[in-house]
DOMI-931874 format. One record per residue (C-alpha): residue number from 0; chain; x, y, z. Coordinates in steps of 0.001 Angstrom, whole numbers, plus 524288, in hexadecimal, padded with zeros to 5 digits. Example, Ala and Ser with C-alpha at 12.3 -4.5 7.8 and 13.67 -1.06 7.14 Angstrom:
2
<r 0,A,<8300C,7EE6C,81E78>>
<r 1,A,<83566,7FBDC,81BE4>>
This chain:
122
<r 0,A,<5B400,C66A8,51E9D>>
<r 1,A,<5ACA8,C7210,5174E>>
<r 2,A,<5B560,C7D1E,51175>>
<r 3,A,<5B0D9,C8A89,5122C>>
<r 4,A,<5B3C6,C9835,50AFD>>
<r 5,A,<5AF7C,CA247,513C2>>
<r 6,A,<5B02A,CB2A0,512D8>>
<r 7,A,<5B2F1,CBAE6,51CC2>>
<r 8,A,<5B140,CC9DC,51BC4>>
<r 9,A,<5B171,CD59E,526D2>>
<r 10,A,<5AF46,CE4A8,5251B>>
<r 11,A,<5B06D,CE757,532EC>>
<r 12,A,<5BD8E,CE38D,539D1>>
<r 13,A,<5C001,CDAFF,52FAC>>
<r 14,A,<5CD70,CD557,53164>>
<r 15,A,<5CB2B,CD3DB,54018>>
<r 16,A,<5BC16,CCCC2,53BE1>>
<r 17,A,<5C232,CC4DB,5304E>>
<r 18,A,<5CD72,CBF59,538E2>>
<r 19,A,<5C331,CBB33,54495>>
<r 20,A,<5B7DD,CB522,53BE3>>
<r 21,A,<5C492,CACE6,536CE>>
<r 22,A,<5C85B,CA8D5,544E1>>
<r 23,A,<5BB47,CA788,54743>>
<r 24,A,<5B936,C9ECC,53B2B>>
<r 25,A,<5C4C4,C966B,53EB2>>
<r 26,A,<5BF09,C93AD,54BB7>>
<r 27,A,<5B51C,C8A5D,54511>>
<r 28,A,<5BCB1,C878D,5360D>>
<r 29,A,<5C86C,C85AA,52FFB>>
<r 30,A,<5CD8D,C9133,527B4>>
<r 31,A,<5D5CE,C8BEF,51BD0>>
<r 32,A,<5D889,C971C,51329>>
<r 33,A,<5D54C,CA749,51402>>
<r 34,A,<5D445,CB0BA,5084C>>
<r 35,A,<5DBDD,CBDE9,50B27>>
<r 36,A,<5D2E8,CC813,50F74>>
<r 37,A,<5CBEA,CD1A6,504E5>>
<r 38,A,<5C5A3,CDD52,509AC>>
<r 39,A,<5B93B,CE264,50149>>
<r 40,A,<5B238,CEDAB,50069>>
<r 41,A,<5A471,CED2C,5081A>>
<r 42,A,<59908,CEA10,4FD4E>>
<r 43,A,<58D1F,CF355,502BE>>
<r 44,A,<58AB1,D0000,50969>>
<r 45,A,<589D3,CFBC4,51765>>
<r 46,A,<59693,CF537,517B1>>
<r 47,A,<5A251,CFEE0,51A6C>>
<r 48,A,<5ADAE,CF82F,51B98>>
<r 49,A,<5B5D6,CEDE4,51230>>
<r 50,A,<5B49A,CDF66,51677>>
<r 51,A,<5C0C5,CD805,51862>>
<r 52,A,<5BED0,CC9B8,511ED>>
<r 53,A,<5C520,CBC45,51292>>
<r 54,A,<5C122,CAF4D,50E3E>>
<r 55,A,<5C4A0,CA3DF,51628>>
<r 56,A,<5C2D7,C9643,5133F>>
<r 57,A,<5C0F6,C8BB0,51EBB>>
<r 58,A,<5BF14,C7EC7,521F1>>
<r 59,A,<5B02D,C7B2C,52A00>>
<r 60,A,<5AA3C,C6E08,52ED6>>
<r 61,A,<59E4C,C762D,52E1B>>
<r 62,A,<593B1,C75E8,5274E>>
<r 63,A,<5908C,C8208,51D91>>
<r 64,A,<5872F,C8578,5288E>>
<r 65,A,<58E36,C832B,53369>>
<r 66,A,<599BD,C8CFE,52D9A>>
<r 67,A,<5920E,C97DE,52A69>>
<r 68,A,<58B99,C97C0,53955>>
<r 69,A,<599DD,C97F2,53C1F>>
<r 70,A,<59CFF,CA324,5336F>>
<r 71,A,<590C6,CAAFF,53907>>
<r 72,A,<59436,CA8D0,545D6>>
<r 73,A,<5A02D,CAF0E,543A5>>
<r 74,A,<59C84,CB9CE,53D85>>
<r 75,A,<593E2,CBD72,549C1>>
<r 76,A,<59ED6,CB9E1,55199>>
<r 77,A,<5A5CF,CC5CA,54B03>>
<r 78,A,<59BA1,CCD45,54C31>>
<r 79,A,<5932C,CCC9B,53FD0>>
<r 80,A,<5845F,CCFD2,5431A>>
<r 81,A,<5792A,CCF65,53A40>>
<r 82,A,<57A0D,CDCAE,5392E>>
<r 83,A,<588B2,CDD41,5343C>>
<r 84,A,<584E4,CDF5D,5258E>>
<r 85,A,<57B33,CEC4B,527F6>>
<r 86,A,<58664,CF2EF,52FD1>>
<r 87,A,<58FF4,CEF16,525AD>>
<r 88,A,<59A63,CE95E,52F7F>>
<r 89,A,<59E23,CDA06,52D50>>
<r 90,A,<5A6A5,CD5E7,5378B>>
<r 91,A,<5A68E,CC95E,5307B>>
<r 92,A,<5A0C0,CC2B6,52539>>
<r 93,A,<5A2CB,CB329,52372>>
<r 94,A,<59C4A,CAE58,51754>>
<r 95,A,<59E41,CA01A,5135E>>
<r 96,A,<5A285,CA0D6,5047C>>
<r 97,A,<5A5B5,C92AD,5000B>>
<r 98,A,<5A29A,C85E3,5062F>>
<r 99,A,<5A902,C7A62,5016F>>
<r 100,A,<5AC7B,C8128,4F5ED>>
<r 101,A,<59D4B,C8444,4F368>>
<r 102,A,<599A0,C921A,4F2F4>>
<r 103,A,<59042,C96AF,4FDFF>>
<r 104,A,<59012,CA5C9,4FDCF>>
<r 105,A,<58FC5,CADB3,4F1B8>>
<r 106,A,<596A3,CB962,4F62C>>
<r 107,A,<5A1BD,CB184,4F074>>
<r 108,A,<59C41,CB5C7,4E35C>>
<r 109,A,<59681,CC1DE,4E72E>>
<r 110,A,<5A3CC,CC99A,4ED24>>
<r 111,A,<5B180,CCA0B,4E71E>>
<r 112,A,<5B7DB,CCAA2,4F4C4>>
<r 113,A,<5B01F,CBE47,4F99D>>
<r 114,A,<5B49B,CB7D2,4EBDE>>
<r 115,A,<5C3DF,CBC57,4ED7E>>
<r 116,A,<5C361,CB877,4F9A7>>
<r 117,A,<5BCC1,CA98E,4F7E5>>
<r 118,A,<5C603,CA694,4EC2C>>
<r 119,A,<5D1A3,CA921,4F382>>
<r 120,A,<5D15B,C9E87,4FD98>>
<r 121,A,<5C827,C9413,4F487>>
């Protein structure tokens, strides 16, 4: 069983998109623990409203691969498009932070919010 530290951030409908991607999410993992939510200010011009943040941390039978496909197909699921980023509107963002305890995305060093967030559940 592989233990995973994921973040989840919205700027549009983002307490509507948050609480789906979870129920989503739960349809294939285990959720163990949640961080309280954090809302940031947008980092960049063509973003215009705050993103709402959570951490969550799950259990997956997954591979590392395997999960992120997951997490993608969610995200287009709730309507993320390749576009999303240009038009500054993220229904939903799932990044995979820590895997087994091993760091795999450095946004967990490069934003406060992600870090606040992380160290909350771990």
């Amino acid at each position: 069983m592989n233990t995973a530290i994921v973040m989840l951030g919205s700027n549009l409908d983002p307490e509507f998109n948050l609480n789906l991607a979870k129920e989503k999410i739960t349809d294939s993992f285990e959720i163990i623990k949640f961080s309280n939510k954090l809302v940031s200010k947008p980092i960049g011009e063509k973003y215009r409203n705050d993103f709402h943040n959570e951490s969550i941390m799950l259990l997956s039978v997954e591979t590392i691969q395997e999960t992120i496909l997951i997490f993608k197909d969610i995200e287009k699921q709730l309507g993320r498009t390749a576009d999303s980023k240009e038009k500054g509107e993220i229904p939903i963002d799932i990044d995979l932070i820590f895997w087994n305890d091993v760091l795999v995305h450095d946004d967990y060093n490069r934003f406060d919010f992600v870090k606040r967030c992380v160290d909350e559940i771990k």
